[in-house]
C-alpha positions as CSV (number, residue, x, y, z in Angstrom):
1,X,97.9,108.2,125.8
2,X,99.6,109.0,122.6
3,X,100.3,112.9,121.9
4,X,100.1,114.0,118.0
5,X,100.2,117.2,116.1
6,X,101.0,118.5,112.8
7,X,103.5,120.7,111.3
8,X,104.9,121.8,107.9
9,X,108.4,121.0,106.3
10,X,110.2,121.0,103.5
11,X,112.0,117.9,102.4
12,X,114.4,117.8,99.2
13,X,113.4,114.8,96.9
14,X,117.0,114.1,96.3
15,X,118.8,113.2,99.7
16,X,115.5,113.4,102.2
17,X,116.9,116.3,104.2
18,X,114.7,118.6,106.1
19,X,114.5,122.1,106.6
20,X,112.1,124.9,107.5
21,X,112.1,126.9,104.9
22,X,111.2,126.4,101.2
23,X,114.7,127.5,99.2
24,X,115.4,127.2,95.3
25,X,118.5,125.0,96.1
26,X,118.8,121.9,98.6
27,X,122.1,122.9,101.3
28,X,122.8,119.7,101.7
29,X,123.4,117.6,98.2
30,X,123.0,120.6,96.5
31,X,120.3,119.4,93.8
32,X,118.3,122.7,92.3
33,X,113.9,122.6,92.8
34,X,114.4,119.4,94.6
35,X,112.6,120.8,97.8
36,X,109.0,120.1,98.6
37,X,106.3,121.2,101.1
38,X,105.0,118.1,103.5
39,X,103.1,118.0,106.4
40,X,103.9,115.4,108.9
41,X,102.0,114.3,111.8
42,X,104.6,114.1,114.4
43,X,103.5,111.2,117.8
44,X,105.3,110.3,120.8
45,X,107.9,108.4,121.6
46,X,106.6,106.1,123.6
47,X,103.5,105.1,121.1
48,X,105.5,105.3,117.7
49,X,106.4,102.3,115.8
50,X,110.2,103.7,114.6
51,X,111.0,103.8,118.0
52,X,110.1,100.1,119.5
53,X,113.3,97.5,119.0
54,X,114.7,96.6,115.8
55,X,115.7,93.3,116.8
56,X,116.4,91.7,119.3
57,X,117.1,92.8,123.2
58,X,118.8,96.3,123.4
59,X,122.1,94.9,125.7
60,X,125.5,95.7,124.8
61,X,127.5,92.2,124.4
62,X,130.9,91.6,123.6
63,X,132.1,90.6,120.1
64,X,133.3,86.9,121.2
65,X,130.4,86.6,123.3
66,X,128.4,86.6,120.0
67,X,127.4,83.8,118.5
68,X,128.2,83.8,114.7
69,X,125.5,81.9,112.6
70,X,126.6,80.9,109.0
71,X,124.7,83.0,106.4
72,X,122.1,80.0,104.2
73,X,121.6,81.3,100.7
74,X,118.6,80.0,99.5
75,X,118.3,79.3,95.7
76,X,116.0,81.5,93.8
77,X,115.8,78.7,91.1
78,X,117.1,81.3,88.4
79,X,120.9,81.0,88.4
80,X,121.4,84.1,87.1
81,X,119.7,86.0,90.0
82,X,121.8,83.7,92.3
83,X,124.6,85.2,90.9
84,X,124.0,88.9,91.4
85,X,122.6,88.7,95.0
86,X,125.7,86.3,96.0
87,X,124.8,82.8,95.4
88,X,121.4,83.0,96.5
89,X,118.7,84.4,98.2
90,X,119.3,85.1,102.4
91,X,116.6,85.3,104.8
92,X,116.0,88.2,106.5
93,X,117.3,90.5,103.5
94,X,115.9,93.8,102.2
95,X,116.3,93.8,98.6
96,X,115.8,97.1,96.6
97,X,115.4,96.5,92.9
98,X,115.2,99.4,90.2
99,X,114.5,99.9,86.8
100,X,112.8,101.3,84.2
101,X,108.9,100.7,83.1
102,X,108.1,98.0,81.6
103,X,112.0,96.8,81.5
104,X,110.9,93.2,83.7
105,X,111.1,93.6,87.8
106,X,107.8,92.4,88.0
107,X,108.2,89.6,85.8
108,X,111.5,88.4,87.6
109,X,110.5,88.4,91.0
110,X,106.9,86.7,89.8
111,X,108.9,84.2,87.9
112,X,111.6,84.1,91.1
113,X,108.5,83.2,93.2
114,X,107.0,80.1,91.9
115,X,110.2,79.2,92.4
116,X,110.8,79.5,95.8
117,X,107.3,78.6,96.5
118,X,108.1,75.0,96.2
119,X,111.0,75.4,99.4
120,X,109.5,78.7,101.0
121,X,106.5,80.7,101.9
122,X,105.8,83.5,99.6
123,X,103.7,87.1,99.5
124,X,103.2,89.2,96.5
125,X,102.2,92.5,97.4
126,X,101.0,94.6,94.8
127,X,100.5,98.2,95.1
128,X,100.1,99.1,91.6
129,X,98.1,96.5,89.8
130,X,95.1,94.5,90.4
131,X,95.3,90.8,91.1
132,X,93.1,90.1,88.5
133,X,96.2,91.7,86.1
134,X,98.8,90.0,88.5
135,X,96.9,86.6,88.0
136,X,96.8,87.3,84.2
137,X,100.4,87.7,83.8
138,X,101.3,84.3,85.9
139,X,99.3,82.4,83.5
140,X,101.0,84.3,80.6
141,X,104.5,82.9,82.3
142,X,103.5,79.6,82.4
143,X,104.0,79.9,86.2
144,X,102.4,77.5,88.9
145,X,99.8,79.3,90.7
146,X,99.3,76.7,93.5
147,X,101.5,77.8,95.8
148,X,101.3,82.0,95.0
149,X,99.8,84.1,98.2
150,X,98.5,87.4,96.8
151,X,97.4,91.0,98.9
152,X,96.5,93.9,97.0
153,X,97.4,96.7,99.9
154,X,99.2,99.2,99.6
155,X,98.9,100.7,103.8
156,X,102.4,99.1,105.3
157,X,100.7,99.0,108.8
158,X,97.9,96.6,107.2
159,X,100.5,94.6,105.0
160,X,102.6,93.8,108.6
161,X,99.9,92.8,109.8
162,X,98.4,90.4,107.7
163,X,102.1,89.2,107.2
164,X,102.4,88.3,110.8
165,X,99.5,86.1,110.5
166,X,100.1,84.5,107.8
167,X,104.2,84.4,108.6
168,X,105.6,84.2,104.8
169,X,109.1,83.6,104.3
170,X,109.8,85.8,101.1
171,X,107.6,89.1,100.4
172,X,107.8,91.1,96.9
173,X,106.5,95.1,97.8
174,X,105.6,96.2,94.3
175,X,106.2,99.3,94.6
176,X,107.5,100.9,97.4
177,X,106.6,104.6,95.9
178,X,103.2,103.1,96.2
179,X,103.2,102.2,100.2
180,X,102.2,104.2,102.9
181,X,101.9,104.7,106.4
182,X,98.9,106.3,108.1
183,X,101.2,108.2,110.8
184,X,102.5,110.7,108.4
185,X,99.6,112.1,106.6
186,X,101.9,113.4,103.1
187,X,100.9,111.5,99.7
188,X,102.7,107.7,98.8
189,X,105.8,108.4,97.2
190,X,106.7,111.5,99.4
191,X,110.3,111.0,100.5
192,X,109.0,110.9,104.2
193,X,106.5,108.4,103.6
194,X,109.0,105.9,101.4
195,X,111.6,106.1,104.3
196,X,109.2,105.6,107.2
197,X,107.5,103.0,105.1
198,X,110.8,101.1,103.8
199,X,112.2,101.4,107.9
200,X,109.2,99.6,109.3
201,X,109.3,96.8,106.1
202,X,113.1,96.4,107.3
203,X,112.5,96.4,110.9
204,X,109.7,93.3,110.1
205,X,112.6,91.5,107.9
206,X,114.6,91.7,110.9
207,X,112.6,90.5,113.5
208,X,111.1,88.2,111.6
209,X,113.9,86.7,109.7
210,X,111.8,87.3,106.3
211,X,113.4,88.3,103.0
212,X,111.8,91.1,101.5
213,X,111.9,92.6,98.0
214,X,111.2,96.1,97.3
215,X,110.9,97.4,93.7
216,X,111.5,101.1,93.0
217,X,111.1,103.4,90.1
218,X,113.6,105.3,88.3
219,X,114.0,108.9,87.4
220,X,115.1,110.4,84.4
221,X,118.6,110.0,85.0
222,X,118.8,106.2,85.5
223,X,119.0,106.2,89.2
224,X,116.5,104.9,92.1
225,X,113.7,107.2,93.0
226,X,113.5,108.9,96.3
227,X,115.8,109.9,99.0
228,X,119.1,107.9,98.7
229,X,119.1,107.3,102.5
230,X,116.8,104.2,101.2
231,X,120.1,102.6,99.3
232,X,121.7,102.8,103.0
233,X,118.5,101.2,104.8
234,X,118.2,97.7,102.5
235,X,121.2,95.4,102.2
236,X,120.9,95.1,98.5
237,X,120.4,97.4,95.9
238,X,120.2,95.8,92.5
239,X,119.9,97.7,88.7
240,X,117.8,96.6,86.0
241,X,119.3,97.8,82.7
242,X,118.5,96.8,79.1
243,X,117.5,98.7,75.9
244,X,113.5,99.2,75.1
245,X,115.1,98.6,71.5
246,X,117.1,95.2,73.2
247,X,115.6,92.5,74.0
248,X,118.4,91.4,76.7
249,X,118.3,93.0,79.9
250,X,121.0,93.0,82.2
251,X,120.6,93.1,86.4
252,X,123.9,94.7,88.3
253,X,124.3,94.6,92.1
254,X,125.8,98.0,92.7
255,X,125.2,97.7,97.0
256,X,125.6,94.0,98.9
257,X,125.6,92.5,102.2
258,X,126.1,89.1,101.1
259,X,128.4,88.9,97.9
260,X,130.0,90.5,95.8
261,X,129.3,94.0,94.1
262,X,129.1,94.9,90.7
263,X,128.0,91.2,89.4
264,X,126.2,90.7,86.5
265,X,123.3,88.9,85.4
266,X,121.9,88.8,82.0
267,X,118.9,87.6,80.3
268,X,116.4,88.1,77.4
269,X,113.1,88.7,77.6
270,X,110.5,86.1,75.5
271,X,106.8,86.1,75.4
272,X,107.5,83.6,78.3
273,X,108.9,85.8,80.7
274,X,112.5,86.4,81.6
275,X,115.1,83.4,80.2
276,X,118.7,82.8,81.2
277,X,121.4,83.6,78.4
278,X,124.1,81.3,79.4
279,X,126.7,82.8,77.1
280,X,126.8,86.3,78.0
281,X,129.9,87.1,75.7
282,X,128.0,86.3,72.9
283,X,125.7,88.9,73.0
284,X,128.1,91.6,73.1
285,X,130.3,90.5,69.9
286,X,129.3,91.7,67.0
287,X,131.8,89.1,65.4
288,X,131.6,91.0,62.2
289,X,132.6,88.7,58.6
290,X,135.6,91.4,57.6
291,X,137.5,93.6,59.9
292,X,136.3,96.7,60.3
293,X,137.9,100.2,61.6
294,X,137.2,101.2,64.9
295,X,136.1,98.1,66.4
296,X,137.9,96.6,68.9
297,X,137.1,93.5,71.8
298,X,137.9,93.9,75.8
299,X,137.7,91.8,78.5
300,X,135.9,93.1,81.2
301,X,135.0,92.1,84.3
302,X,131.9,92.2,86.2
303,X,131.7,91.2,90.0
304,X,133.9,87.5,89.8
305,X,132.7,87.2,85.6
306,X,134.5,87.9,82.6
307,X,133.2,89.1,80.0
308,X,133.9,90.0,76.1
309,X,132.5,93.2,74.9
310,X,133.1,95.4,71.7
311,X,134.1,99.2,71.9
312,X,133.4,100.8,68.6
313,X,135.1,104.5,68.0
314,X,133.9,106.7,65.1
315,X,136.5,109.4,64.1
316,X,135.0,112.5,62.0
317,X,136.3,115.7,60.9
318,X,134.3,118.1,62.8
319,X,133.1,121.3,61.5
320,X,132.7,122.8,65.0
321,X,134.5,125.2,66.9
322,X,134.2,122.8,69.4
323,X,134.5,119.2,68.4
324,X,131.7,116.4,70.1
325,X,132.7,114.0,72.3
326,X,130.0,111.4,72.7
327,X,130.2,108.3,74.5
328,X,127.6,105.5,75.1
329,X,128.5,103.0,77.7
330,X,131.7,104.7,78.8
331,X,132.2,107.8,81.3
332,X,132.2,110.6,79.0
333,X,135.3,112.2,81.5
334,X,137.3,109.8,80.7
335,X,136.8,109.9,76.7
336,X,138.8,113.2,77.2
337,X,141.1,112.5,79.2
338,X,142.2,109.3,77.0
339,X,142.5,111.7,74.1
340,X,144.7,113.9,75.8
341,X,147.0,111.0,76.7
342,X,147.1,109.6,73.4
343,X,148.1,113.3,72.0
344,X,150.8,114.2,74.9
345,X,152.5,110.4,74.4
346,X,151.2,109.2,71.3
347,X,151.7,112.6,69.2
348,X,148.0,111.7,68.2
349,X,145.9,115.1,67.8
350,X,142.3,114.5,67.8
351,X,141.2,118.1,68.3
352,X,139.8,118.7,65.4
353,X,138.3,115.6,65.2
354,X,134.4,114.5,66.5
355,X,134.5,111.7,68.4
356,X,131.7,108.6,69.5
357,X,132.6,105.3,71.3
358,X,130.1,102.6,71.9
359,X,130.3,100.1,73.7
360,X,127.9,97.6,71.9
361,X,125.4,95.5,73.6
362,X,124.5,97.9,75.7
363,X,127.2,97.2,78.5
364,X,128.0,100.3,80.8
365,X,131.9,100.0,81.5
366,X,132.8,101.5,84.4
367,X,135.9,99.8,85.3
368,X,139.6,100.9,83.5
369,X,140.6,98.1,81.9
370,X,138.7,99.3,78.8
371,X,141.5,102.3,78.8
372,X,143.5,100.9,76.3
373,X,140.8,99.1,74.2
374,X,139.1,103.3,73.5
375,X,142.6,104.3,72.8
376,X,142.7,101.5,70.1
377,X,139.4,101.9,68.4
378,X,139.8,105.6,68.1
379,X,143.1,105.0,66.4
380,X,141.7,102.6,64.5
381,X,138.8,104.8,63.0
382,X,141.3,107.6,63.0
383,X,143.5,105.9,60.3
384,X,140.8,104.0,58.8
385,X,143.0,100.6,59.5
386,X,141.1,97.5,60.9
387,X,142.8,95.6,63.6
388,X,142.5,91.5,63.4
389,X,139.1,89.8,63.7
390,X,141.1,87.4,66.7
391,X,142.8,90.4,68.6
392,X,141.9,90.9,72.4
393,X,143.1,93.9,74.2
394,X,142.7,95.2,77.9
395,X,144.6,97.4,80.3
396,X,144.6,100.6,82.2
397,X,146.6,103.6,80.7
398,X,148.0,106.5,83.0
399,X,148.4,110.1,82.7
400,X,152.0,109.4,82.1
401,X,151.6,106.8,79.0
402,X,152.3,103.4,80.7
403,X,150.0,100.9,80.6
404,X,149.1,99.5,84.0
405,X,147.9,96.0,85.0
406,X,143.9,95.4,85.9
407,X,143.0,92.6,88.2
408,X,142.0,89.3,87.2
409,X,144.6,89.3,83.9
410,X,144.8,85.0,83.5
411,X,141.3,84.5,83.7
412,X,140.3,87.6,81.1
413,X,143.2,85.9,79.1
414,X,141.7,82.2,79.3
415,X,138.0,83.6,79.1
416,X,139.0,85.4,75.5
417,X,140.8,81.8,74.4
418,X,137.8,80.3,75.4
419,X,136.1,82.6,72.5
420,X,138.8,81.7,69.6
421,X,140.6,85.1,70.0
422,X,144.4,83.8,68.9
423,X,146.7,87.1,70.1
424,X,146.1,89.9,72.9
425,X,147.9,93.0,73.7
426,X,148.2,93.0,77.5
427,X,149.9,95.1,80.2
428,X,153.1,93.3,80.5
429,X,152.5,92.5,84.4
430,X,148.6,90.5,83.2
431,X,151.3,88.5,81.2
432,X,151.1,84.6,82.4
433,X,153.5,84.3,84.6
434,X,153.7,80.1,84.3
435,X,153.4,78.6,81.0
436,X,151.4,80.5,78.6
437,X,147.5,80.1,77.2
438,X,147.3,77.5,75.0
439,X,146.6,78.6,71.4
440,X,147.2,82.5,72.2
441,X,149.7,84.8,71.3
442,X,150.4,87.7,74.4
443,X,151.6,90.5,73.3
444,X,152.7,92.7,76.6
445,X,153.0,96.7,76.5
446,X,154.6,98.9,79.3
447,X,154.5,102.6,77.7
448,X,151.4,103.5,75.1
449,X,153.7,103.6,72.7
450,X,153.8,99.9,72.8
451,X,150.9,99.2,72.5
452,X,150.4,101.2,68.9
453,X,153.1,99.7,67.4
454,X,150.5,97.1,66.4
455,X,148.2,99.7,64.4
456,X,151.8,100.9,62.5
């Protein structure tokens, strides 16, 4: 016989900690008016569901004695998703995918579906729409709807079960705010009922060997909604990203289990759904007809992919007391810091100065190989002196003025040749160390001062 009763907590909407009181700031993350009320209906151990076995026998083994199986990545037949969850789709995967309204998860995993319906078993599980609505949109894709198994549900308890019976190899949860379990009795989208919920989904993946696909909403700031224990409970955690102005969107793996982070994906959304742009560079060069001040083309690189992007830098006298800084695409930090380099070993004074950089397309650079490339736009706008149409840069710059190397320097190198660009100002340890890249001139920079000999 099962023992239940009820009590109240308060849970921060940030981090999912718990605590008895009601306080104006979480003690834990530290996030201000992040702290709710819930009431929880708390059962035994012996009759809970968290508490049966999560897969498998509970025995300790030893490592050797454990039988490594090879992990099979399953194609989602859109190459581009491949990509970002590391060449394929592997059963018995939680995958957490975020984004903003209306920006394409639905369409995606619909369209990823009727795909993988002609190899595996497939579930949509729609919390948030009808299937009248689900249905309508299929038929807007062009999408078979032979093979497509549909439950509007949104109790998890009820979902497991009908999954059991009908055994599906790949399940979409759209949305997990929406789901619920009927042991807690707090609203869906509490942060107790979306971790309960997502830890009984991933304790059916594992048991069951089923890949499942959770989409999540967004908060103001950009980032997953709820507790961010839920990023720690899935083994992916994928970004959608894109511009409501844009039709490209772009899909980043920040969190995986079975490739690489930080790949990229990118595609453009048509009145048929979701499309593959199999030239990502391209959509991030603005390839302008006459050089122009302030712009200048990188090579970044995302998860094993280069890829060409354009950093633009507006220089302005500024009327303030305290000039802007503005950066889109670029860690704002680091904007400053730059500019205080380029003054201290570049005798460069930008203090007076308002200052934007862009990255265009877009593109959120987050690694520091774009260093160099900000220092050269701003100098560029600065002076009002276009650099060449064909010039590549990339490299890291230190507090100190030297330019340091970035990984992956040959293949930025050949993937800017592969683009037209003729010369690139490099760190000199990214220089080719055997023969040279055919058609392009390297031009190699140990201190910052170097590297802005080329804008004398």
């Amino acid at each position: 016989m099962s023992v239940s009763k009820s009590k109240t907590v308060y849970v921060c909407n940030a981090c999912g900690a718990q605590s008895t009181k009601w306080s104006g700031q979480c003690f834990d993350c530290g996030a201000w008016n992040s702290i709710a009320e819930e009431t929880v209906t708390v059962s035994s151990a012996k009759s809970h569901p968290r508490f049966s076995g999560y897969a498998g026998d509970s025995v300790i083994q030893r490592l050797a004695d454990v039988v490594g199986q090879q992990e099979l990545h399953t194609s989602t037949g859109i190459p581009e998703l491949d990509r970002v969850l590391g060449n394929g789709l592997v059963l018995g995967a939680v995958i957490l995918i975020g984004g903003d309204p209306g920006i394409g998860k639905s369409t995606l995993l619909l369209q990823a579906l009727a795909a993988l319906g002609e190899q595996l078993s497939t579930l949509y599980v729609t919390g948030e729409e009808s299937l009248h609505q689900v249905s309508m949109r299929a038929q807007r894709l062009g999408l078979s709807l032979d093979k497509q198994c549909l439950l509007a549900e949104t109790r998890v308890e009820r979902i497991l079960e009908l999954a059991r019976q009908e055994q599906p190899q790949v399940i979409v949860i759209d949305s997990i705010q929406t789901i619920y379990t009927e042991t807690l009795q707090s609203a869906p989208g509490a942060v107790a009922q979306l971790r309960e919920s997502t830890a009984m989904l991933v304790r059916y993946a594992k048991q069951t060997n089923t890949a499942i696909f959770l989409v999540g909403h967004v908060t103001k700031e950009g980032t997953l909604a709820g507790p961010r224990v839920l990023e720690h409970m899935v083994d992916t955690v994928l970004y959608f990203e894109g511009d409501s102005g844009s039709s490209f969107r772009v899909i980043r793996a920040i969190k995986n289990r079975f490739g690489a982070v930080n790949e990229l994906g990118v595609f453009a959304m048509t009145d048929r759904g979701l499309r593959e742009v199999s030239n990502p560079s391209a959509i991030f060069l603005s390839r302008h007809p006459d050089p122009v001040s302030g712009s200048v083309v990188m090579v970044t690189r995302e998860g094993s992919r280069p890829l060409l992007v354009e950093v633009q830098a507006l220089v302005d006298e500024s009327h303030l007391s305290n000039p802007r800084r503005v950066t889109l695409g670029l860690e704002h930090n680091r904007l400053a810091m730059l500019l205080a380099v380029l003054h201290r070993h570049g005798g460069i004074a930008t203090y007076d100065q308002d200052v934007f950089v862009n990255v265009v397309g877009g593109v959120r650079l987050t690694e520091t190989a774009a260093d160099l490339a900000v220092i050269l736009a701003v100098l560029s706008s600065l002076r009002n002196r276009p650099l060449a149409v064909d010039l590549v840069v990339f490299g890291e710059v230190g507090l100190a003025g030297e330019i340091r190397p970035v990984p992956g320097g040959q293949e930025r190198l050949k993937e800017a040749a592969k683009h037209g660009f003729k010369r690139a100002v490099v760190p000199k340890t990214n220089a080719p160390k055997r023969g040279s890249i055919e058609g392009m001139e390297i031009v190699t920079a140990e201190r910052l001062a170097d590297a802005l000999e080329i804008l004398r």
